[in-house]
Every structure is written in structure tokens, then in C-alpha cells.
N, CA, C and O of each residue as an XYZ file, in Angstrom:
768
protein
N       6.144     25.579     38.820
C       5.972     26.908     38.268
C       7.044     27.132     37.223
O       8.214     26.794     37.399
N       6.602     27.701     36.157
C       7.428     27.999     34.972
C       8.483     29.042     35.333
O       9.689     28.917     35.541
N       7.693     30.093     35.346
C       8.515     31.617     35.538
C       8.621     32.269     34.276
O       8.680     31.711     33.180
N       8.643     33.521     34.516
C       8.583     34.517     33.661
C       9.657     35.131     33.663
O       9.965     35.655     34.734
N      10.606     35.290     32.482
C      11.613     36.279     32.579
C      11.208     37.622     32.656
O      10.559     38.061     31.706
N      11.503     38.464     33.742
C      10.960     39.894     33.429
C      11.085     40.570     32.656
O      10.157     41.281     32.269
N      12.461     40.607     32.063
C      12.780     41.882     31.196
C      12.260     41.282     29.227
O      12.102     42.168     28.388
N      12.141     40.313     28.967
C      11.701     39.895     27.848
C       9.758     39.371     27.935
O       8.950     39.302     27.009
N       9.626     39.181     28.944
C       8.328     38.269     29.419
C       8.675     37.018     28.499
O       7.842     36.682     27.657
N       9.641     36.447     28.598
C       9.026     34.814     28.115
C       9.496     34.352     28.704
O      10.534     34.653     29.294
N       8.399     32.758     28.772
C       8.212     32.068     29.861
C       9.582     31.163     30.091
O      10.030     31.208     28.945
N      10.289     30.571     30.655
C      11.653     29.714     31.204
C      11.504     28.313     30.535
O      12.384     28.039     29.718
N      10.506     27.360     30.754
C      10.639     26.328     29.892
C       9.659     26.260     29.562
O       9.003     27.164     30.079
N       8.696     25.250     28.507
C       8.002     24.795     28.085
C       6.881     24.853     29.156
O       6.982     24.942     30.380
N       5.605     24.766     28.232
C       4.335     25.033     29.213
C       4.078     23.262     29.478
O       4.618     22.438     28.740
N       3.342     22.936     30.426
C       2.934     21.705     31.069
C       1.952     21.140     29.902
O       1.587     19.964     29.935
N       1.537     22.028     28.867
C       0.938     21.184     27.667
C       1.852     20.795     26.668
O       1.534     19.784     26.042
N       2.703     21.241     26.424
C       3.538     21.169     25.463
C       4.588     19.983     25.717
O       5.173     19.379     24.817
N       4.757     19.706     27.363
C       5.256     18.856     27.638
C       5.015     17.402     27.624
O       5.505     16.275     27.552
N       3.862     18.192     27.747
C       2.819     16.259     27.762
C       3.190     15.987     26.367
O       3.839     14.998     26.028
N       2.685     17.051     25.432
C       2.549     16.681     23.907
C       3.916     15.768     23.886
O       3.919     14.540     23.970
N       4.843     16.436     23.783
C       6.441     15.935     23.961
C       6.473     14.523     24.111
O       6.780     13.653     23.296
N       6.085     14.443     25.348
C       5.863     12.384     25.998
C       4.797     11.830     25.348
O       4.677     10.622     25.142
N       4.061     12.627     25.036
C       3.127     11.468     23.923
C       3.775     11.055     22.773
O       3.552      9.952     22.273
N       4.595     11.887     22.296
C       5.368     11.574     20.641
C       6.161     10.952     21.341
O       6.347     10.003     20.580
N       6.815     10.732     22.254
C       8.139     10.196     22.602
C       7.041      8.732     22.781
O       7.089      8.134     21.706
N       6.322      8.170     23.539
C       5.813      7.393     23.778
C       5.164      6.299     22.522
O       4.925      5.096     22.621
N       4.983      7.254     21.294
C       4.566      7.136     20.279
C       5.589      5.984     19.346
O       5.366      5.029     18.602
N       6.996      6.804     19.950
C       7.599      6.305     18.569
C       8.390      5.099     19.413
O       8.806      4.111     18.807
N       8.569      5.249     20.866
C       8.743      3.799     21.639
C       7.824      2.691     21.377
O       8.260      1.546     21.491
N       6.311      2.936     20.958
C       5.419      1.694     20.387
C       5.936      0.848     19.039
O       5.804     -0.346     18.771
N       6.761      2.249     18.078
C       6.765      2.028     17.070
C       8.076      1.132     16.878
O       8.267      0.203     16.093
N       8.989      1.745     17.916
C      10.007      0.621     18.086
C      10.161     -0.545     18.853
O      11.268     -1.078     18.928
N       8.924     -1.120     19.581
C       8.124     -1.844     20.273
C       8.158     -3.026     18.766
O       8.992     -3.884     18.477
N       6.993     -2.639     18.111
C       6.713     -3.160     16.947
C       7.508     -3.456     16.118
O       6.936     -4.077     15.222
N       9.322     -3.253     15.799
C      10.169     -3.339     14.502
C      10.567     -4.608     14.917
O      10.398     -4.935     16.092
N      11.260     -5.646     13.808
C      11.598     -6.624     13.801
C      13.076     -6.626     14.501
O      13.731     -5.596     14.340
N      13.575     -7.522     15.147
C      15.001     -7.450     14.959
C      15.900     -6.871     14.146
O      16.879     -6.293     14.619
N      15.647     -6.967     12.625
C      16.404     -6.894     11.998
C      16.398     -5.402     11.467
O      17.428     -4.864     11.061
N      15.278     -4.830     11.495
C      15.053     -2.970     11.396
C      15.253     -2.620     12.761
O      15.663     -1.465     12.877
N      15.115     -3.176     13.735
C      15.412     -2.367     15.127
C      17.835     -2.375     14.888
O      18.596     -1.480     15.253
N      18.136     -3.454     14.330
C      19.824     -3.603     13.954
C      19.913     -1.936     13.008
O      20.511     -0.954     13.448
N      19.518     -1.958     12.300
C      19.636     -0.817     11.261
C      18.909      0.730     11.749
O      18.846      1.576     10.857
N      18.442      1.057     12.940
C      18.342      2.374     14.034
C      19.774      2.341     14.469
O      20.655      1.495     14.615
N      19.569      4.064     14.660
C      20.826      4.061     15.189
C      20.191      4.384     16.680
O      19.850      5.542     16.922
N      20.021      3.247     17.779
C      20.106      2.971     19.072
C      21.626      2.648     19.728
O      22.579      1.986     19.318
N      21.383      3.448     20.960
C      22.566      3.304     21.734
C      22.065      1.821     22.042
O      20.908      1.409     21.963
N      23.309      1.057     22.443
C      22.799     -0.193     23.279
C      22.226     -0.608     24.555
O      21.766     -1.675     24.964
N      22.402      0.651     25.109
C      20.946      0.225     26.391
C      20.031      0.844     25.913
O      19.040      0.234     26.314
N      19.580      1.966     25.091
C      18.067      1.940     24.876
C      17.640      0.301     23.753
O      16.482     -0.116     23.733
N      18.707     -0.366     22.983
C      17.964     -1.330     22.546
C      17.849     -2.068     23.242
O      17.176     -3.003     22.810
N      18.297     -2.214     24.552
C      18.311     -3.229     25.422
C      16.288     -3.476     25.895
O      15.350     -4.232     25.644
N      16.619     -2.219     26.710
C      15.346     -1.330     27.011
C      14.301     -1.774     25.722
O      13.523     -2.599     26.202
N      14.062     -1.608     24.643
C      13.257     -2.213     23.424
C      12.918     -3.924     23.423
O      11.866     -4.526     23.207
N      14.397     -4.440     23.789
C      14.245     -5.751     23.739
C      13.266     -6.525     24.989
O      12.749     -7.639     25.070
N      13.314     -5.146     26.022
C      13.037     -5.884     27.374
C      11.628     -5.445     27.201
O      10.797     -6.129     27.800
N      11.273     -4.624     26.629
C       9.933     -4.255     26.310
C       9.136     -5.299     25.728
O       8.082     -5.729     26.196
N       9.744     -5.704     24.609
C       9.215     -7.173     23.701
C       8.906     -7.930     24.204
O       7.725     -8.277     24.190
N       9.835     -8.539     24.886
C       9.640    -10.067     25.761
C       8.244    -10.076     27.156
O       7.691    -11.119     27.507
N       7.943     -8.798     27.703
C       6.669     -8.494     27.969
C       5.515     -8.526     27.545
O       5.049     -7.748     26.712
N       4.597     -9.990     28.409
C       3.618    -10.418     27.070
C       1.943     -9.522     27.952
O       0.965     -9.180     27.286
N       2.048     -9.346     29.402
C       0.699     -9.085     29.911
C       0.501     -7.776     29.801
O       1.353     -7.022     30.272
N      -0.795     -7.186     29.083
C      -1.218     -6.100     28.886
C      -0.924     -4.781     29.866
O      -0.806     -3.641     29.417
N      -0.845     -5.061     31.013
C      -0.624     -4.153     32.010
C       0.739     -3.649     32.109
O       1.096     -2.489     31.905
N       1.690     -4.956     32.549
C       2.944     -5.148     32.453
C       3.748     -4.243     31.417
O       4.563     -3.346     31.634
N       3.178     -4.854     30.019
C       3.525     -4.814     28.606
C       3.420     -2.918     28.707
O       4.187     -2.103     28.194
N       2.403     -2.710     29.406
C       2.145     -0.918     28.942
C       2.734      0.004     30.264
O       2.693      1.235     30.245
N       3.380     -0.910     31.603
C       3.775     -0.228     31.846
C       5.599     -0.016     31.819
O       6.280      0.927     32.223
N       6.014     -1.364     31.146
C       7.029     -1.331     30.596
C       7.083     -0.150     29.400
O       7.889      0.729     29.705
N       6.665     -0.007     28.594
C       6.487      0.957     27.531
C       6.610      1.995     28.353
O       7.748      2.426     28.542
N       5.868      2.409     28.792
C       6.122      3.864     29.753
C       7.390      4.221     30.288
O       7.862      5.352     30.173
N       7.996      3.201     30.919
C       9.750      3.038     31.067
C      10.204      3.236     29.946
O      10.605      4.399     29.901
N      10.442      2.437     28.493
C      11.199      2.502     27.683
C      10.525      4.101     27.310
O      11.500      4.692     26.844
N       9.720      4.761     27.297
C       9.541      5.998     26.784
C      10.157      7.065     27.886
O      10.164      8.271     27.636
N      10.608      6.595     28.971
C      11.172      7.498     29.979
C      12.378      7.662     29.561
O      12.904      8.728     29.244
N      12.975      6.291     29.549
C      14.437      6.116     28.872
C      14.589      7.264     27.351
O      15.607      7.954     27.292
N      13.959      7.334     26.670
C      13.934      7.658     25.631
C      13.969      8.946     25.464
O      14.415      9.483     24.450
N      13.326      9.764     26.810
C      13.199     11.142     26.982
C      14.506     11.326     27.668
O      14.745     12.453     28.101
N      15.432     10.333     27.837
C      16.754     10.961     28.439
C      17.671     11.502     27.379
O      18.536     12.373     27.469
N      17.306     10.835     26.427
C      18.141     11.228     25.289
C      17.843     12.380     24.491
O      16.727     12.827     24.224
N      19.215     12.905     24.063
C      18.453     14.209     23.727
C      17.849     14.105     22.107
O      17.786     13.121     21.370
N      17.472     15.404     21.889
C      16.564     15.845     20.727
C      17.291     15.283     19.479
O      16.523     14.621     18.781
N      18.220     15.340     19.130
C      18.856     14.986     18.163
C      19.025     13.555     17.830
O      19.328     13.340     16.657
N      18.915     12.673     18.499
C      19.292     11.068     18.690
C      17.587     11.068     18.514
O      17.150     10.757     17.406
N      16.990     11.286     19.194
C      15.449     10.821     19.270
C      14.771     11.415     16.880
O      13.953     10.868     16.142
N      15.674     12.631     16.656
C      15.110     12.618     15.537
C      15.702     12.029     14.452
O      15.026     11.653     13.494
N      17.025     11.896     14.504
C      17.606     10.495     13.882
C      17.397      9.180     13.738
O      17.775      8.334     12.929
N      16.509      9.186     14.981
C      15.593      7.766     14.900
C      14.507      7.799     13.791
O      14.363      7.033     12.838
N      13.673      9.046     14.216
C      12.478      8.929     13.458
C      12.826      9.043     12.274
O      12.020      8.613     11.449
N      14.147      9.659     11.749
C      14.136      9.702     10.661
C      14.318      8.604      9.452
O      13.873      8.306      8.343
N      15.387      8.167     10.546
C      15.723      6.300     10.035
C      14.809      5.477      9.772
O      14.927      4.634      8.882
N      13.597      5.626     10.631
C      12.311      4.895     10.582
C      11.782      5.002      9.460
O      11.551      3.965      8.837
N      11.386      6.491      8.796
C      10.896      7.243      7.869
C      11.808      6.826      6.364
O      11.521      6.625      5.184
N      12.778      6.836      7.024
C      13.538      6.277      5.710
C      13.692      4.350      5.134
O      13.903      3.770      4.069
N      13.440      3.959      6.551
C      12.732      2.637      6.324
C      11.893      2.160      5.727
O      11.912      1.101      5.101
N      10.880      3.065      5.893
C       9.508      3.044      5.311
C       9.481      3.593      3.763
O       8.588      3.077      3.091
N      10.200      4.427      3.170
C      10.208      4.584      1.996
C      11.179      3.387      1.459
O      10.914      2.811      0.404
N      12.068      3.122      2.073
C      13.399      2.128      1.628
C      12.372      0.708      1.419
O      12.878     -0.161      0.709
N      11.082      0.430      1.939
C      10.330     -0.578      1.713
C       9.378     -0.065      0.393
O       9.539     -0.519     -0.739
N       8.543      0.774      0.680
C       8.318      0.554     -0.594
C       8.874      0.644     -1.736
O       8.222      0.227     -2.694
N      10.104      1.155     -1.954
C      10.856      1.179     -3.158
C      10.988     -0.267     -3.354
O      10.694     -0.759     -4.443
N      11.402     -0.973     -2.394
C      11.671     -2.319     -2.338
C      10.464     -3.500     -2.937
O      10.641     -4.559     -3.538
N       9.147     -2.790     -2.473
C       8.160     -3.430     -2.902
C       7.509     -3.129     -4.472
O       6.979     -4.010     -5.150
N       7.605     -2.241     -4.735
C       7.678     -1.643     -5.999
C       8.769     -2.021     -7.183
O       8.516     -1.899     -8.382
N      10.332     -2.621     -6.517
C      10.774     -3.007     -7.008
C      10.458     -4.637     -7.600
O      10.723     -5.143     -8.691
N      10.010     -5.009     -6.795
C       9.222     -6.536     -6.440
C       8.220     -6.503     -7.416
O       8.459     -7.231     -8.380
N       7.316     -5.963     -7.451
C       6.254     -5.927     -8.546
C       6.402     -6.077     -9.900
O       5.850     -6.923    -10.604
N       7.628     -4.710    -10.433
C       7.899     -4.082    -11.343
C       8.505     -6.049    -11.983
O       7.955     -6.626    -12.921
N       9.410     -6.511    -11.348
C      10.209     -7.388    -11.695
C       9.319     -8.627    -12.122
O       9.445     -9.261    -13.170
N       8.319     -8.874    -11.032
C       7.261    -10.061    -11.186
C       6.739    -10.002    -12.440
O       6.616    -10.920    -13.251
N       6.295     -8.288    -12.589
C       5.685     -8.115    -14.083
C       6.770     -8.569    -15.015
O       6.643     -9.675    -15.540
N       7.560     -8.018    -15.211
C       8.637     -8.428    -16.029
C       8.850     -9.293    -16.479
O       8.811     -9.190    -17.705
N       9.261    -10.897    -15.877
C       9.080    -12.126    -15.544
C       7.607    -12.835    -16.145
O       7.556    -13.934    -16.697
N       6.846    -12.240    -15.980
C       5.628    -12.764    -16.597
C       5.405    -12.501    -17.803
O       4.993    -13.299    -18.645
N       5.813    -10.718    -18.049
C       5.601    -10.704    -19.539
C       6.931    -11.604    -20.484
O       6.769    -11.931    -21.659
N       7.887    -11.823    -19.893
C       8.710    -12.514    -20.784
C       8.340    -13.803    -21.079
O       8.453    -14.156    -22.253
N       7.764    -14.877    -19.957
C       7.195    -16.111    -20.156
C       6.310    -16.217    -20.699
O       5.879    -17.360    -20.851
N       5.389    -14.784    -21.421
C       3.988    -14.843    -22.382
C       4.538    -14.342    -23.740
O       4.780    -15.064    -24.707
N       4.670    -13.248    -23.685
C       4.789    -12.599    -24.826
C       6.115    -12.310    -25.342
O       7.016    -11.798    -24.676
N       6.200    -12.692    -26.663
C       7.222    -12.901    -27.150
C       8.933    -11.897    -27.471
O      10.107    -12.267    -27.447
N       8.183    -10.356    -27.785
C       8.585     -9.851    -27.587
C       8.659     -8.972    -26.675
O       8.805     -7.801    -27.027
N       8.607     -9.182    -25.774
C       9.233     -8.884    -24.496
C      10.435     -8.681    -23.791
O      10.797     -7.945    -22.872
N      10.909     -9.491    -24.445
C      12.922     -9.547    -23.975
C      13.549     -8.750    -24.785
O      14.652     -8.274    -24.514
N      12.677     -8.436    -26.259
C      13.272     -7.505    -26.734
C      13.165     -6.146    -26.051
O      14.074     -5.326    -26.180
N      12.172     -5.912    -25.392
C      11.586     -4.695    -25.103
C      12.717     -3.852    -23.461
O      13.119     -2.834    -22.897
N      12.651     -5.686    -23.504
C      13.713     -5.268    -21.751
C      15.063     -5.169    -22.385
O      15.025     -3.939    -22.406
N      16.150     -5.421    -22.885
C      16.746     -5.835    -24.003
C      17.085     -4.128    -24.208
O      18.066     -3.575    -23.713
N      16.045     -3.452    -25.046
C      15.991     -2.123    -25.659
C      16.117     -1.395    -24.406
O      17.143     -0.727    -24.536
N      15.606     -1.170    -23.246
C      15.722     -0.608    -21.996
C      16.779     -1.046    -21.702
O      17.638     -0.282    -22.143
N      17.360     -2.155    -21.013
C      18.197     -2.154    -20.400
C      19.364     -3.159    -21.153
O      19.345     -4.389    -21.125
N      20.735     -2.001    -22.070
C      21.238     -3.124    -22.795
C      22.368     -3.590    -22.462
O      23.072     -4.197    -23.268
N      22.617     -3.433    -21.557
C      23.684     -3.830    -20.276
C      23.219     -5.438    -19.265
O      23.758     -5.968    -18.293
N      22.326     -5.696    -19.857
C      21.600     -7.123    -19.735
C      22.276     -8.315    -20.076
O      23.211     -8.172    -20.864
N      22.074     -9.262    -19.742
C      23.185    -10.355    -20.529
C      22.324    -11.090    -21.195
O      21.986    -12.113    -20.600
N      21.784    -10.889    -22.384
C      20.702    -11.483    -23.137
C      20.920    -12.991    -23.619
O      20.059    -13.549    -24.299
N      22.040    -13.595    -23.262
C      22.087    -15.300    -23.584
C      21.660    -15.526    -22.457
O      21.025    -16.565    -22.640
N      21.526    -15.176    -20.997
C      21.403    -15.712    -19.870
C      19.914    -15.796    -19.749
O      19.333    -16.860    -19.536
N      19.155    -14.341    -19.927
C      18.182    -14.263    -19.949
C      17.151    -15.475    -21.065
O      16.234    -16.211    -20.702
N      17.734    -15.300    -22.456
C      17.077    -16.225    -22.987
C      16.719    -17.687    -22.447
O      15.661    -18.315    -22.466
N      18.023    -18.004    -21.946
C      18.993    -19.380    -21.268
C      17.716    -19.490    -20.171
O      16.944    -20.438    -20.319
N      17.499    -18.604    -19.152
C      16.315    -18.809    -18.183
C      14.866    -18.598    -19.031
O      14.013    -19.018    -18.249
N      14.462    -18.327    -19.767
C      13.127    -17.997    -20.591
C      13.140    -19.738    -20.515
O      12.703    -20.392    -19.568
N      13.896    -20.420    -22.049
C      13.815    -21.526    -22.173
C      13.725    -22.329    -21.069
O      12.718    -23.023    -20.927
N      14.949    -22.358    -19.955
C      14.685    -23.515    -18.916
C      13.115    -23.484    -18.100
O      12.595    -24.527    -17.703
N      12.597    -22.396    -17.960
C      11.264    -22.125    -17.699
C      10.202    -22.634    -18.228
O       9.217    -22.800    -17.509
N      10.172    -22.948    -19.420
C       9.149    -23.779    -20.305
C       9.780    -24.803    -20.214
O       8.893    -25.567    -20.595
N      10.921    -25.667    -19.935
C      11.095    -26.546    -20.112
C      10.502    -26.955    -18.772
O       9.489    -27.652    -18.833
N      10.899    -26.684    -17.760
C      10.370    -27.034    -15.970
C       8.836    -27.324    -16.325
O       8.303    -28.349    -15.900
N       8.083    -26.332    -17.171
C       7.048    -26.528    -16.662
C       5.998    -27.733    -17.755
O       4.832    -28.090    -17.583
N       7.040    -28.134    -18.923
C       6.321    -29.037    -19.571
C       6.464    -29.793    -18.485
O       5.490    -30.280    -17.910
N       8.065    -30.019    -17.978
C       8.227    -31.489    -17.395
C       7.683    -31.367    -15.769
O       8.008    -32.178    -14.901
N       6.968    -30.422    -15.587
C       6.492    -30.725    -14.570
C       7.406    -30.883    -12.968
O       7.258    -31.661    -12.025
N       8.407    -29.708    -13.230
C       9.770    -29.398    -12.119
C       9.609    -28.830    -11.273
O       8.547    -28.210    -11.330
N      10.200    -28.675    -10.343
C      10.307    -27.456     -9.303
C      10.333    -25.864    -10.180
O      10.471    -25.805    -11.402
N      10.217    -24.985     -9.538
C      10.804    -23.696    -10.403
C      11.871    -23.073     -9.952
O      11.761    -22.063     -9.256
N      13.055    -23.597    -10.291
C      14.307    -22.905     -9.961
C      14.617    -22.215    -10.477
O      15.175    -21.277     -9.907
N      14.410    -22.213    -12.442
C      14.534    -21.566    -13.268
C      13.523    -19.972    -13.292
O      13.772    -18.845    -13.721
N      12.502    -20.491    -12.705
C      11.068    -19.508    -12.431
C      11.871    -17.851    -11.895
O      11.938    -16.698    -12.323
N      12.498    -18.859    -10.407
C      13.100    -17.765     -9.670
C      14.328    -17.352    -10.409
O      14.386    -16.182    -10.787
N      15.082    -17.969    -10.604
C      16.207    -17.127    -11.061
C      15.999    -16.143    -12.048
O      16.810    -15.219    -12.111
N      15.059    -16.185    -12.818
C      14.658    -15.739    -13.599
C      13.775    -14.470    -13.350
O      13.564    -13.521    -14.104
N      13.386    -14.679    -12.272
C      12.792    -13.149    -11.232
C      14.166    -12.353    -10.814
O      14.309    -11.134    -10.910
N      15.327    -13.449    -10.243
C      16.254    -12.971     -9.503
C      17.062    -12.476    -10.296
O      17.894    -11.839     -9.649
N      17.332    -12.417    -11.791
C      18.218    -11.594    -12.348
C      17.340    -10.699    -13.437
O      17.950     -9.998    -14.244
N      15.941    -10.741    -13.436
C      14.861     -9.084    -13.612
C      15.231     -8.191    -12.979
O      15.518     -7.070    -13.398
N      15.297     -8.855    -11.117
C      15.041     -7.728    -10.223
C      16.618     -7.385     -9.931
O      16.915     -6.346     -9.341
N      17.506     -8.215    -10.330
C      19.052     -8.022    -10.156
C      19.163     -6.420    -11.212
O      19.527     -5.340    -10.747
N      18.812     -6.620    -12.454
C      18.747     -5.576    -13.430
C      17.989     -4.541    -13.533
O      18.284     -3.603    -14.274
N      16.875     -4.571    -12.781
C      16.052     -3.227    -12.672
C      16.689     -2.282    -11.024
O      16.583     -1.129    -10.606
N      17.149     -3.182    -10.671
C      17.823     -2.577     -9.459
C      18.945     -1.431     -9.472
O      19.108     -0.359     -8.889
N      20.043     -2.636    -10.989
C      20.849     -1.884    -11.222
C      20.635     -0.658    -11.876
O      21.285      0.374    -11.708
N      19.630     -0.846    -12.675
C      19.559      0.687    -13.406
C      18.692      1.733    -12.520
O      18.544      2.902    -12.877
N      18.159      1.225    -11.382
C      17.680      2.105    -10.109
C      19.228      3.032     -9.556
O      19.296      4.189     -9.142
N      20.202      2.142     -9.724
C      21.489      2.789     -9.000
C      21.469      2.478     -7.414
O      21.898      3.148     -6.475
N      20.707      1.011     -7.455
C      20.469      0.010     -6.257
C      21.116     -0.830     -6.194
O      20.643     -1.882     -6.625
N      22.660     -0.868     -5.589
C      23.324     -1.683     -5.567
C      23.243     -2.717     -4.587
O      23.933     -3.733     -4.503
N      21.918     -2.162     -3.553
C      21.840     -2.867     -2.339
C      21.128     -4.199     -2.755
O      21.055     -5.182     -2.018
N      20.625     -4.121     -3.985
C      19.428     -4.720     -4.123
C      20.284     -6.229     -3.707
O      21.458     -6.217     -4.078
N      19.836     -7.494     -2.996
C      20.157     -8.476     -2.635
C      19.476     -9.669     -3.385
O      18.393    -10.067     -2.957
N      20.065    -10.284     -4.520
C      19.120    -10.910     -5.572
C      18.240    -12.153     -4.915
O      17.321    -12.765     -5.460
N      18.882    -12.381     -3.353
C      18.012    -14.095     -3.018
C      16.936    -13.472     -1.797
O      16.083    -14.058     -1.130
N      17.318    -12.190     -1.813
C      16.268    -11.575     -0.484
C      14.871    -11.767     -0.208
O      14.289    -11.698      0.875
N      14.343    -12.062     -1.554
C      12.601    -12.346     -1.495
C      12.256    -13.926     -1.731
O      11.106    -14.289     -1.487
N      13.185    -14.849     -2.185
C      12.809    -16.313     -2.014
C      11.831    -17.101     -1.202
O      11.084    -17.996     -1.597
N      12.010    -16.454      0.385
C      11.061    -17.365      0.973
C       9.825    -16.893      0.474
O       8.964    -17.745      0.257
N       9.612    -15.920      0.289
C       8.285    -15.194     -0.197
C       7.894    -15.817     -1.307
O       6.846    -16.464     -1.331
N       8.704    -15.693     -2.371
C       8.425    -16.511     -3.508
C       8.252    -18.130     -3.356
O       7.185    -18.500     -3.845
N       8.878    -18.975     -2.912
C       8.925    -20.033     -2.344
C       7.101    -20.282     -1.950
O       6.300    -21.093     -2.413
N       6.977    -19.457     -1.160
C       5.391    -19.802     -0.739
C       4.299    -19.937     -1.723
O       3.469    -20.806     -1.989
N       4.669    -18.498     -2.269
C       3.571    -17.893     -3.264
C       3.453    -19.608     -4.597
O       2.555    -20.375     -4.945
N       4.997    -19.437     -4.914
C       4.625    -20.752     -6.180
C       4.387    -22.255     -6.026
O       4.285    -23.066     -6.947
N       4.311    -22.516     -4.606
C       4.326    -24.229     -3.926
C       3.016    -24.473     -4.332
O       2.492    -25.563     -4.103
């Protein structure tokens, strides 16, 4: 039973719907941290037994098991209070934009990279945008790039040549995070 304060009439805690709602979002965002990699579950700010609790969730492979472990880690999760639980989501939320900027940054650069290996003036164009560029280096990778690919090379030149686009569009983002060897394996695949 809730209870009613008499002299205001409102009710003492939360109604038994509102509560559920509550454990469903809480349950919600335990899936969601179910699902993060190691390396985005490092960058939440989790106490170390709820990541524990996450980790022990993971390693649970049978459907039953797996969901009623989840139900635990979402119990755990309701111990903590309101403030820690929205610092999470928020971190998450900010993950999720912090990727696509990231992926957008990725694109922007690929394009870049391509239009310089076609069209001629192009480096001027990046050059005119960004003149804080080191334009012997850049040229320096244009050339080794046609040279790899008369002779039929690996593309080392390919990448570096992505890796200091996306080094420079980063910087003028005011992205210092940007990490110039961070997308290699990716690239690595894509050009084999």
C-alpha cells in the first residue's frame, strides 16, 4: 500500500506502474550495457562491481540463464542511485554521437584522399581550406601513391595518406583526440 498523505493528498511513493516503468528502463539500459564492447564498457563511468556484474552477464551464453542473469545485473543497477544510472545513459548517448562524428570524420577524409589521387586540383582546394597543412608532405604522399600503384606495392603510402587527411580535418574539427592509426585494421581489409 502506497498511502496517502492527508493533509496534501499526495500519494508517499511512486504508483506500482510507474515502478515497473522504472525497471523496464533500468533493464533496458543493462541490455545495452550487456551489448558494449570492452573497450566502451572502460570509458562508462561504472563502479567496479556493477562492471563486474556486466562482465558476469557476458560470459552467460544459455538463453534462460543469459536472461535471468540480466534481471540480476538490472537489480544491481536499481541499487544505484538516480544520478549514476543517468550519467551512464548519458555517456552512452555521448558515445553514440562521439561515433558518428567519428564516422563522418572517416568518410569526409576517404573522400578527400580520393579526390586528391584523381583530380588535380584538389590539394589546392584542401591547401586553400586548410593552410596549416604541410603541403610538401602531402604532395610527397600524392606521388608515392602513384608510384605504389604503377609498381604494383602494398599501400602504405595509400594509408598514410588517409592518415594525415583525417589527422588534418580532425585538427580543424578542434579534435585532438582524433588517433591517426585508429581505423587501419578497417582499412587494411577494405584495400587487400
Amino acid at each position: 500500500m502506497r498511502g496517502r498523505d492527508e493533509e496534501t493528498g499526495e500519494f508517499f511513493s511512486p504508483s506500482r506502474t510507474q515502478q515497473r516503468k522504472d525497471a523496464l528502463e533500468v533493464r533496458e539500459l543493462a541490455e545495452q550495457l550487456v551489448a558494449l564492447t570492452p573497450a566502451q564498457l572502460a570509458q562508462l563511468p561504472l563502479s567496479e562491481e556493477l562492471a563486474e556484474h556486466v562482465r558476469d552477464t557476458k560470459k552467460v551464453t544459455s538463453h534462460i540463464a543469459h536472461k535471468r542473469q540480466l534481471q540480476f545485473l538490472a537489480k544491481q543497477m536499481r541499487k544505484e542511485d538516480d544520478a549514476t544510472l543517468e550519467a551512464i545513459r548519458d555517456a552512452m548517448s555521448l558515445g553514440g554521437e562521439s561515433a558518428r562524428r567519428d564516422t563522418a570524420l572517416m568518410h569526409q577524409a576517404e573522400t578527400w584522399r580520393e579526390r586528391l589521387l584523381e583530380e588535380p586540383d584538389a590539394l589546392t582546394e584542401l591547401l586553400d581550406l586548410h593552410p596549416q597543412a604541410d603541403r610538401q608532405q602531402l604532395r610527397q604522399l600524392i606521388r608515392n601513391v602513384a608510384d605504389e600503384r604503377r609498381k604494383n606495392k602494398p599501400p602504405a603510402s595509400y594509408r598514410a595518406l588517409y592518415r594525415a587527411v583525417r589527422q588534418l580535418l580532425g585538427a580543424e574539427e578542434g579534435r585532438d583526440d582524433v588517433a591517426p592509426d585508429e581505423d587501419d585494421d578497417a582499412l587494411d581489409e577494405r584495400e587487400d
